[in-house]
C-alpha positions as CSV (number, residue, x, y, z in Angstrom):
1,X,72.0,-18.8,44.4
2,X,74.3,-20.3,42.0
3,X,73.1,-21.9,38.7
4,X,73.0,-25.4,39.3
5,X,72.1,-28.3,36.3
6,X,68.8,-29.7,35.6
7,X,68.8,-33.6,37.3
8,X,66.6,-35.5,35.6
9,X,65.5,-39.2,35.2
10,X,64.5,-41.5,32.6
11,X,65.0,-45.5,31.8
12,X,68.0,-46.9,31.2
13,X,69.6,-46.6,27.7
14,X,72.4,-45.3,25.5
15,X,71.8,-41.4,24.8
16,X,73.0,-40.6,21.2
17,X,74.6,-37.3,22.4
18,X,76.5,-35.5,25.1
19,X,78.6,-37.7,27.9
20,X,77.4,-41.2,28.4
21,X,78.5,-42.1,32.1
22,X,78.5,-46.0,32.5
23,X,79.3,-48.0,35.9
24,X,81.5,-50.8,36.5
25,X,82.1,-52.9,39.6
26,X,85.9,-54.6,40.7
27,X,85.8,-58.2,40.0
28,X,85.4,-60.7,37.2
29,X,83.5,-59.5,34.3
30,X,79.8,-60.5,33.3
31,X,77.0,-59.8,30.9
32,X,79.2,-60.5,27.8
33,X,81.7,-57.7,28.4
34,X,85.5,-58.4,27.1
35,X,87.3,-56.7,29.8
36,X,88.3,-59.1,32.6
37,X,89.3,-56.4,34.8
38,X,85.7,-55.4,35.5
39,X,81.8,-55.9,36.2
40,X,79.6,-54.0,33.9
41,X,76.0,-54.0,33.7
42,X,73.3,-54.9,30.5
43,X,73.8,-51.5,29.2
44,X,77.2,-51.1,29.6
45,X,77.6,-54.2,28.1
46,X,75.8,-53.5,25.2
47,X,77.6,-50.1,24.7
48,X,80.6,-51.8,24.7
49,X,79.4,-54.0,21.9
50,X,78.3,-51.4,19.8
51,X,81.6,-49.5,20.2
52,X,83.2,-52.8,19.1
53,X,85.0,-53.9,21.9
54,X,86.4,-50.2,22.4
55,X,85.2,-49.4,26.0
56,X,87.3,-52.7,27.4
57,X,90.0,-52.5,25.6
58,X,90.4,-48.4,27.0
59,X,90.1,-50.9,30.5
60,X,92.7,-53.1,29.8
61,X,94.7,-50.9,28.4
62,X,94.9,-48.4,31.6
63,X,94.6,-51.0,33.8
64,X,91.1,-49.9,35.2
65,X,90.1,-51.7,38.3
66,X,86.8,-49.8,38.8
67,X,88.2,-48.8,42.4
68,X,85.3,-46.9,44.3
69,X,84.7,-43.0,42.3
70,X,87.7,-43.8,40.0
71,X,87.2,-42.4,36.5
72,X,88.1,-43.6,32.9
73,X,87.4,-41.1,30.5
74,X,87.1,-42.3,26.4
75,X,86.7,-39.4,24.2
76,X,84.8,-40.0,20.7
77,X,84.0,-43.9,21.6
78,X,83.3,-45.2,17.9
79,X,79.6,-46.0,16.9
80,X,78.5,-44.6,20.0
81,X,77.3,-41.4,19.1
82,X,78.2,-39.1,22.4
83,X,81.3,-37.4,22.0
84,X,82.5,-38.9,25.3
85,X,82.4,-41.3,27.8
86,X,83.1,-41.6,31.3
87,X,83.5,-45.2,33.1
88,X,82.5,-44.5,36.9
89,X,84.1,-47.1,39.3
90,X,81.9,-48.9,42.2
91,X,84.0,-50.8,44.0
92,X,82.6,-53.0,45.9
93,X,79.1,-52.9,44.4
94,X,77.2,-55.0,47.0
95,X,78.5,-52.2,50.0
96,X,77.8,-49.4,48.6
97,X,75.4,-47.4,51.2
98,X,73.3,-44.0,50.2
99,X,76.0,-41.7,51.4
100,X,78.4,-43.6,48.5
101,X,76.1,-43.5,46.3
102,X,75.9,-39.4,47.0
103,X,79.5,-39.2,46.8
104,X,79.5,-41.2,43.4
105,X,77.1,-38.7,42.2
106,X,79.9,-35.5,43.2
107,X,82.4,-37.6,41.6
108,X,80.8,-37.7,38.2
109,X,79.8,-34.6,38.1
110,X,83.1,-33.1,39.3
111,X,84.7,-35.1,36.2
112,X,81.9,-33.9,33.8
113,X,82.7,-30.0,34.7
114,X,84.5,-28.5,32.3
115,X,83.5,-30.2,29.2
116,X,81.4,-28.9,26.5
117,X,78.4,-30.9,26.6
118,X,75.2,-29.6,27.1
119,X,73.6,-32.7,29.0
120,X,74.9,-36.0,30.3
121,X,73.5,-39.2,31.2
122,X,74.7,-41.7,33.8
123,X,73.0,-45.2,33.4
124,X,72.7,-46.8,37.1
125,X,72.7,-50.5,36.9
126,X,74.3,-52.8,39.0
127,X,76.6,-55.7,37.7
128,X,74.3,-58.4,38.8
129,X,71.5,-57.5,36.5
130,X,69.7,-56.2,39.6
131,X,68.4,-52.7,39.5
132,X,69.5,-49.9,41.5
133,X,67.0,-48.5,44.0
134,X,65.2,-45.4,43.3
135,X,66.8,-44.1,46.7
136,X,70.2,-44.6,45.5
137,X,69.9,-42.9,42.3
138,X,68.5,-39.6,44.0
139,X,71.3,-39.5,46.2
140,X,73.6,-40.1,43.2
141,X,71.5,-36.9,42.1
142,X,71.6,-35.0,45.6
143,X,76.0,-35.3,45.3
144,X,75.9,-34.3,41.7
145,X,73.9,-31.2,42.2
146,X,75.9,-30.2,45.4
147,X,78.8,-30.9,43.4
148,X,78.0,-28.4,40.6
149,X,77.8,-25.4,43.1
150,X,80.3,-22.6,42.4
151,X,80.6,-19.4,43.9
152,X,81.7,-16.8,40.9
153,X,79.5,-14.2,40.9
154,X,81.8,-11.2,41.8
155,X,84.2,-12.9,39.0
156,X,84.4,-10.5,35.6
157,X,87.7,-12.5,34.3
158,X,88.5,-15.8,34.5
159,X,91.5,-17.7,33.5
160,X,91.4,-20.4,31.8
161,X,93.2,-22.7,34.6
162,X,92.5,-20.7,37.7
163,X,89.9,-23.5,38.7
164,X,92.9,-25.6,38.7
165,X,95.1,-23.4,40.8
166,X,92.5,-22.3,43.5
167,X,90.7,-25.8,44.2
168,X,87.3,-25.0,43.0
169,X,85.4,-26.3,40.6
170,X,85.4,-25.0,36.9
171,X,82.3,-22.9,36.4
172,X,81.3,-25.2,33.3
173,X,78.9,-28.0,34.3
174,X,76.3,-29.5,31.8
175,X,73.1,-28.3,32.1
176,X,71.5,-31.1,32.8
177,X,72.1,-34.7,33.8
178,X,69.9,-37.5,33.5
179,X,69.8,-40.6,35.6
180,X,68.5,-43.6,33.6
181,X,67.5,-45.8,36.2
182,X,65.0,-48.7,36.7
183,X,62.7,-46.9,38.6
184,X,62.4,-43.1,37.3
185,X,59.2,-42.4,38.1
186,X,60.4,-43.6,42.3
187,X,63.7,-42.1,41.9
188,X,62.2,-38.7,40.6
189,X,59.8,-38.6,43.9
190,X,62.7,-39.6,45.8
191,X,65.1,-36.9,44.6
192,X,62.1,-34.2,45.2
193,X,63.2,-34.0,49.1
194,X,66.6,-34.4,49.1
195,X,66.7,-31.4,46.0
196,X,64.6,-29.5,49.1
197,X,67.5,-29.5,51.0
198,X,70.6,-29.0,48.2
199,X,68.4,-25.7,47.9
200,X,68.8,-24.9,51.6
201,X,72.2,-26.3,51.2
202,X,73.4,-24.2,48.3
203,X,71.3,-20.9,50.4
204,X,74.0,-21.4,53.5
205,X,76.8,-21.5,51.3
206,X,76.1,-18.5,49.4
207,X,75.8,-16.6,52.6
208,X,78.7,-17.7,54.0
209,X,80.7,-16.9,51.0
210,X,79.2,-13.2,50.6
211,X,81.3,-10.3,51.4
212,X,80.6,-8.7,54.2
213,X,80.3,-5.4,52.4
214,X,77.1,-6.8,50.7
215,X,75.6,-8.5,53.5
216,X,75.3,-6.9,56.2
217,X,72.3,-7.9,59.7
218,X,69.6,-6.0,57.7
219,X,70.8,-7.8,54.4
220,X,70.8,-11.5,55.9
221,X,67.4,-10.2,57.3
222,X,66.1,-9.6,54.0
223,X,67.4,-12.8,52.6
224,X,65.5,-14.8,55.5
225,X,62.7,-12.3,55.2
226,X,62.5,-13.8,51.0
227,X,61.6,-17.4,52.2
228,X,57.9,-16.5,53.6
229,X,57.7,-17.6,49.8
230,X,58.0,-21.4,51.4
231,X,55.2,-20.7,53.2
232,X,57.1,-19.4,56.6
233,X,56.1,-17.2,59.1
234,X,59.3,-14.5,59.1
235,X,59.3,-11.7,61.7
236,X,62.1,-9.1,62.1
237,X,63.1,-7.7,65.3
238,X,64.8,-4.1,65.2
239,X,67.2,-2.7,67.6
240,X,64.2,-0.9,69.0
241,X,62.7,-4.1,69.7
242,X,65.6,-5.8,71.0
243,X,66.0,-3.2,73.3
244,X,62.6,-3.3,74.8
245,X,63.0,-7.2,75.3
246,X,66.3,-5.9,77.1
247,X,68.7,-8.3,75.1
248,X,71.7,-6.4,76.2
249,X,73.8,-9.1,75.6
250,X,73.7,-9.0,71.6
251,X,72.9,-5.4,71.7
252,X,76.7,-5.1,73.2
253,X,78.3,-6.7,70.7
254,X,76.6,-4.6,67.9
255,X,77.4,-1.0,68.9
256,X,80.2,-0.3,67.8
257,X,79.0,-0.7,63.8
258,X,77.3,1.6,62.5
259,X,75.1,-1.0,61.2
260,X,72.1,-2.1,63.4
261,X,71.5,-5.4,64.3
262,X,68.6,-8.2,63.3
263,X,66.7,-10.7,65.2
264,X,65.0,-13.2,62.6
265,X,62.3,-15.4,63.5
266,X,61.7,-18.2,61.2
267,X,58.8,-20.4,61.7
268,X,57.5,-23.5,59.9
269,X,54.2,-25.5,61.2
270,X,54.1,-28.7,59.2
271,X,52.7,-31.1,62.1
272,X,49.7,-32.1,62.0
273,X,49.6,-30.7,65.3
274,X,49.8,-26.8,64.8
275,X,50.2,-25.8,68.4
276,X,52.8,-28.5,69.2
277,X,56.0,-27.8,70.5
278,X,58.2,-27.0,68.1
279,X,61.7,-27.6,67.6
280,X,64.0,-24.7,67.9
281,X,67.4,-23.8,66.0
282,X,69.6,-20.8,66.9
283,X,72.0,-19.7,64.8
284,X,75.0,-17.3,65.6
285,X,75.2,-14.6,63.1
286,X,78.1,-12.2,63.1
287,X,78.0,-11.3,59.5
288,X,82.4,-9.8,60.0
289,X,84.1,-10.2,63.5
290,X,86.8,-8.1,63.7
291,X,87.1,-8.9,67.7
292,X,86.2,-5.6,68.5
293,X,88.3,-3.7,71.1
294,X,89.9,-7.1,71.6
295,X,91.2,-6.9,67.9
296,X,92.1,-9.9,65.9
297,X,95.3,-10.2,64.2
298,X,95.2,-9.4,60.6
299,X,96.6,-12.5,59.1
300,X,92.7,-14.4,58.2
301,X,91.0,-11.9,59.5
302,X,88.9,-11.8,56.1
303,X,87.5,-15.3,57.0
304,X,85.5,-12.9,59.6
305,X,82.7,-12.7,56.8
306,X,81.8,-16.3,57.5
307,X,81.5,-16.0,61.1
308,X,77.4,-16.2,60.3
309,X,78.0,-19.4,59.5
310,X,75.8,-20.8,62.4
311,X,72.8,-18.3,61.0
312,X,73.6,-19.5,57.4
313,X,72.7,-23.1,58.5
314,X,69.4,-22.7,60.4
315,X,68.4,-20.3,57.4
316,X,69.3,-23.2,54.9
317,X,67.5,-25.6,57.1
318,X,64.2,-23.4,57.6
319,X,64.7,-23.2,53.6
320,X,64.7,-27.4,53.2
321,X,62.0,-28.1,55.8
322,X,59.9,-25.7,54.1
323,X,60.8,-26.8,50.6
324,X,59.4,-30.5,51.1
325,X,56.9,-29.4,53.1
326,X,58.4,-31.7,56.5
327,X,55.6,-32.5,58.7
328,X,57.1,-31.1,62.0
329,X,56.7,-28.0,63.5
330,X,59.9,-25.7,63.5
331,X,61.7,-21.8,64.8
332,X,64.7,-20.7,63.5
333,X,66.0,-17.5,65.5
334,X,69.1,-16.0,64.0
335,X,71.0,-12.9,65.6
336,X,72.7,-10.4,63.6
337,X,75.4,-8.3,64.4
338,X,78.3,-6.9,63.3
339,X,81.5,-6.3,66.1
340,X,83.9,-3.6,65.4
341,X,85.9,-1.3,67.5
342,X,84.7,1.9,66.9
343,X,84.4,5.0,69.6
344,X,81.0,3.4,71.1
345,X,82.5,-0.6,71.1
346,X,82.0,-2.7,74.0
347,X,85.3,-2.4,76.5
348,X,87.0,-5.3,78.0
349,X,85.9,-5.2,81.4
350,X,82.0,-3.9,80.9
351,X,78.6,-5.3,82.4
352,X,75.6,-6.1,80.8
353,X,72.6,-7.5,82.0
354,X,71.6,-10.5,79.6
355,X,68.2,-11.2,78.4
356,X,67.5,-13.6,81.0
357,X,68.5,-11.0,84.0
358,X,71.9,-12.8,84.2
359,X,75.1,-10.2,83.9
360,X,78.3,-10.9,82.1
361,X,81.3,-9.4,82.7
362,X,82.8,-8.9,79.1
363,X,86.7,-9.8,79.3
364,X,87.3,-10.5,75.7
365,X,85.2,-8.6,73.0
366,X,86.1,-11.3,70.9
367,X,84.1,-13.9,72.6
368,X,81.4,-11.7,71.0
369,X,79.4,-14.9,69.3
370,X,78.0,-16.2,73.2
371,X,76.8,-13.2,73.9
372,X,74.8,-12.5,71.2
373,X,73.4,-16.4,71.5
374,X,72.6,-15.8,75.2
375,X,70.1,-13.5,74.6
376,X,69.0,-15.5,71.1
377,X,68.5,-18.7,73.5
378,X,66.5,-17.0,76.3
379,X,64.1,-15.9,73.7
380,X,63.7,-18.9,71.7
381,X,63.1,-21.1,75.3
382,X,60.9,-18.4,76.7
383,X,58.6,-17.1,73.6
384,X,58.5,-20.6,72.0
385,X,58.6,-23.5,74.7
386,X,60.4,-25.4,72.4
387,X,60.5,-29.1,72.9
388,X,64.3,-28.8,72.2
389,X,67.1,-26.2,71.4
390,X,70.2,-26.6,69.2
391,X,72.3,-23.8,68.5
392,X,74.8,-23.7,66.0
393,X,78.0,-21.6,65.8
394,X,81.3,-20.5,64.2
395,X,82.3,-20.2,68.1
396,X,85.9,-21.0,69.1
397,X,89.3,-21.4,67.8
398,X,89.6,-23.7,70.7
399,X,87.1,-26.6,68.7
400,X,89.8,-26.5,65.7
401,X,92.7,-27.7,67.7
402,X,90.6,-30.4,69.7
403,X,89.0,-32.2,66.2
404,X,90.5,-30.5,63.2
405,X,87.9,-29.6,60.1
406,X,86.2,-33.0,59.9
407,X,84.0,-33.0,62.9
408,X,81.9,-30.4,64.7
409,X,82.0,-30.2,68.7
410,X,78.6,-31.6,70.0
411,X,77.8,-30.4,73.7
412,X,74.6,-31.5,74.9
413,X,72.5,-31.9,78.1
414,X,70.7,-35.0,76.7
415,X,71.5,-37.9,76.0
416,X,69.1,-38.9,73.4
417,X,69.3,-35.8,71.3
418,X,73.6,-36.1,71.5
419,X,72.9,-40.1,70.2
420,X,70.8,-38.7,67.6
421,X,72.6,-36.3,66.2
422,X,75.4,-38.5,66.0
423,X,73.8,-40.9,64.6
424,X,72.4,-38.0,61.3
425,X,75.9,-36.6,61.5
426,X,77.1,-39.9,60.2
427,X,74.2,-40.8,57.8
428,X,74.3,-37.2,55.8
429,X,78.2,-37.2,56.3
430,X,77.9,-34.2,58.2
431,X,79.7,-36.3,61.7
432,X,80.1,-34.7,64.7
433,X,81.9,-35.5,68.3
434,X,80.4,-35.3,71.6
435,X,83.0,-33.2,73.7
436,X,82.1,-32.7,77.9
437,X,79.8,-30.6,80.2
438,X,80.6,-30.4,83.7
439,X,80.6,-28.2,87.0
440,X,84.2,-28.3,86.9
441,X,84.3,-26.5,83.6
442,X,81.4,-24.4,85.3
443,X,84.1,-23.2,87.9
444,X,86.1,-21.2,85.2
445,X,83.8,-18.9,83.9
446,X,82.4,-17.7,87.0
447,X,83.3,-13.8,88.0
448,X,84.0,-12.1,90.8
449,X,82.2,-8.9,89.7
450,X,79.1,-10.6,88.0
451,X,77.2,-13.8,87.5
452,X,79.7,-15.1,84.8
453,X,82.4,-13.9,82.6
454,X,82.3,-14.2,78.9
455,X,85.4,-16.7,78.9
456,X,87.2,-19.0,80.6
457,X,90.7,-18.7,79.3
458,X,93.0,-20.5,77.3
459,X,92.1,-23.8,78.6
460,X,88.8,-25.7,77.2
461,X,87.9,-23.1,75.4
462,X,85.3,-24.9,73.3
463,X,83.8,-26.0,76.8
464,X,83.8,-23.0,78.7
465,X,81.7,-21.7,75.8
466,X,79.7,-24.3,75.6
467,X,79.0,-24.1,80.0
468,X,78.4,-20.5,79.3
469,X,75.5,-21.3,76.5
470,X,73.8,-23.8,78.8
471,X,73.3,-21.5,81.0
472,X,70.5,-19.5,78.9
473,X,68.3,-22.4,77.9
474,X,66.9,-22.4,81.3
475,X,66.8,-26.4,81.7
476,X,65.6,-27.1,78.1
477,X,66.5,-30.3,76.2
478,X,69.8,-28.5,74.5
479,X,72.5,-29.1,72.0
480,X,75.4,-26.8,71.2
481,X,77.5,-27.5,67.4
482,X,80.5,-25.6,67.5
483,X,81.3,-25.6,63.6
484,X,83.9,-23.3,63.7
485,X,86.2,-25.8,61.9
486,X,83.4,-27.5,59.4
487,X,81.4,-24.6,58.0
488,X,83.9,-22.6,56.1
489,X,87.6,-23.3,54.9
490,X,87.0,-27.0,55.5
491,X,88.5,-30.0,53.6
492,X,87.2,-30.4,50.0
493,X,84.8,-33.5,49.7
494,X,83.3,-35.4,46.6
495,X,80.3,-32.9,47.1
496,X,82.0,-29.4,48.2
497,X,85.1,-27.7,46.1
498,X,84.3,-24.3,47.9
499,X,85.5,-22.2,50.7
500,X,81.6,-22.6,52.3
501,X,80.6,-25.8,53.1
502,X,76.7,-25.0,54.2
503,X,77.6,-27.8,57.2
504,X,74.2,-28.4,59.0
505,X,72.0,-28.3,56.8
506,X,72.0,-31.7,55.9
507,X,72.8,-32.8,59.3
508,X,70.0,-31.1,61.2
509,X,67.2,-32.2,58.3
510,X,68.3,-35.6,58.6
511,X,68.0,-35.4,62.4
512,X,64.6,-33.5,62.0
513,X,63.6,-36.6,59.6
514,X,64.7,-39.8,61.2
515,X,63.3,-38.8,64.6
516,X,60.3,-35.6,64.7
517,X,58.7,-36.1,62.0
518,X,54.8,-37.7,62.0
């Protein structure tokens, strides 16, 4: 994993070193401050005393309106001590909600990258004299250590402004940052969770970004394997094993590497329950897809390494529920597989006989990703008896066109868990849109030669996957999260500068949180 800074806490006061990071609100000043431009708070106000006046005349002088995550930076602020000083802007200080807060805390810290200080220190106060919650400030921590995340291990030279040119963020980020805050004792406890899942966070995106040369089914194995540290259960499933269980399905797709495929069973019992139901996550693994037979075009096709992305997530998730210990009881099942298009590939036009007893005629070889999840889902429903299923995958083109990179497709056969995930999609900024099921979509996959086909053409392609996936989880509550758009390549945010985004993670553990947990 990437090195990532130290978040601390303390009390509120002015450090005598490193970056001082102070917050002001838009409005009329108070508290004594010069500046009429902006709101500070007690410490703010005092710095700007001790620097005689300096930090409000810097705001008058730019014109600083303290518009929400704006930055004024003051290098060398006299009297001060720190060699430099950053004014964070609020906005609206009365609306912000925990997800600004978060993305206040990727803000500073994407400003503080690249400097030479050692440690920084961001005094949280409000304007009004009021104090800032313990929640707030650990999800100003939770942004700032997402934020910091770089992936640079395969780099040997590095120029000076290639973080500039290539969108990521400089390697440089101080090595720690401390949150004074009212409350440090509350806000450290608070941030103890939420740094539970940056971890798993941080764990998806690393596997997404690997090459495929270094991680292969047997090397994402041993990297889920490497979390029984948490306290899971991991078992591995061979090809011999698969075979035996008669997953043809994902066994398909994998022979034409020469590298053998991985099923991963990850399991967490945190209820207080043991022998509840648990709930089940599947996670579509193709660590490089280079459609087989059915051959991509070569433009992009190096993306193909992060078509795991769906096994990167439930692995980050298992990592986070385990990490702070959530009291619910939990399987992630990922499938591993590589599809190339070697002598022994799966043809366009073969037959296999799923899991499940269910055949699939195989039209496209690069509609590889259901297959291998058919055979995922029939084992998660019938060796677990989950309470629920959600799958996640890097499945279709077809979910880019229809919502861009800003939401994943949501397919679901109930109601309630569709309205929850919707609902944590929106609280851990992770959103998602509920896109149709229907026996009119149902139509178009159906084959002449088997049960089903493995697509149903250029039309609703997202859906015709999604109809094909349903039909595996045997009548279990379900959920399908196309994330083909979201979990790599996808718009840089206050708390993501890289290619990976580890989408998921935070959206399943919030849903896992808010609604299963006892």
């Amino acid at each position: 994993m990437a090195d990532t800074p130290q978040i601390a806490f303390s009390s509120l006061a002015v450090p005598k070193s490193g970056t001082l990071v102070l917050l002001a609100a838009a409005g009329a000043t108070k508290n004594g401050a010069k500046s009429a431009q902006v709101q500070f708070g007690a410490v703010a106000a005092a710095a700007d005393k001790s620097s005689g006046g300096a930090i409000s005349r810097a705001i008058d002088a730019a014109a600083f309106k303290a518009a929400a995550r704006s930055m004024l930076e003051i290098w060398a602020p006299p009297s001060l001590g720190v060699s430099r000083l950053l004014v964070a802007g609020l906005g609206d200080a009365a609306a912000m909600e925990p997800l600004d807060w978060q993305k206040l805390g990727g803000a500073i810290m994407g400003k503080l990258a690249g400097g030479n200080e050692k440690s920084a220190f961001v005094a949280l106060e409000g304007p009004d004299g009021e104090g800032i919650a313990p929640g707030a400030a650990a999800e100003l921590g939770f942004g700032a250590f997402l934020r910091a995340y770089n992936f640079d291990k395969y780099k040997t030279i590095k120029a000076p402004d290639e973080d500039a040119e290539n969108g990521a963020p400089p390697k440089k980020v101080p090595a720690k940052l401390t949150v004074g805050v009212e409350k440090p004792a509350a806000a450290r406890r608070e941030f103890a969770a939420r740094e539970a899942v940056a971890g798993g966070v941080l764990l998806a995106r690393d596997l997404v970004n690997e090459p495929a040369n270094m991680l292969g089914p047997k090397e994402f194995a041993e990297k889920a394997k490497a979390l029984s540290k948490l306290g899971l259960d991991v078992s591995i499933l061979t090809e011999k094993e698969m075979t035996k269980l008669k997953m043809a399905a994902l066994l398909g797709v994998a022979q034409g590497s020469a590298r053998p495929p991985r099923l991963v069973v990850m399991r967490w019992n945190g209820a207080g329950d043991k022998k509840a139901a648990p709930l089940a996550f599947v996670g579509k693994g193709v660590v490089f897809d280079s459609g087989g037979i059915s051959i991509k075009p070569a433009g992009g096709m190096e993306d193909m390494k992060g078509d795991m992305g769906g096994a990167a997530a439930v692995t980050g998730l298992m990592h986070a529920l385990a990490a702070r210990k959530a009291r619910v009881n939990a399987v992630g099942i990922i499938g591993l597989v590589e599809n190339m298009p070697d002598g022994d590939a799966q043809r366009p036009g073969d037959i296999v006989r799923s899991m499940s007893g269910q055949t699939i005629e195989v039209i496209n070889t690069d509609a590889e990703g259901r297959l291998v999840l058919a055979d995922a889902l029939w084992y998660a429903k019938q060796e677990f008896k989950p309470a629920l299923i959600i799958d996640l995958a890097t499945l279709t083109g077809a979910v880019m066109v229809a919502l861009g990179k800003h939401h994943a497709g949501l397919f679901s056969n109930d109601d309630t868990i569709a309205d929850r995930l919707t609902a944590a999609g929106l609280a851990s900024g992770e959103p998602v849109w509920r896109l149709p099921l229907g026996k009119d979509y149902d139509k178009l996959i159906d084959s002449k030669n088997a049960d089903m086909k493995n697509t149903g053409g250029r039309y609703a392609g997202s859906i015709t996957a999604a109809q094909f996936l349903q039909r595996f989880v045997d009548g279990a509550p379900w959920a399908h999260l196309d994330i083909a758009g979201t979990a790599m390549g996808s718009p840089s945010t206050e708390v993501n500068r890289g290619w990976a985004s580890g989408y998921g993670v935070r959206l399943l553990d919030r849903f896992v949180a808010d609604n299963y947990e006892k």
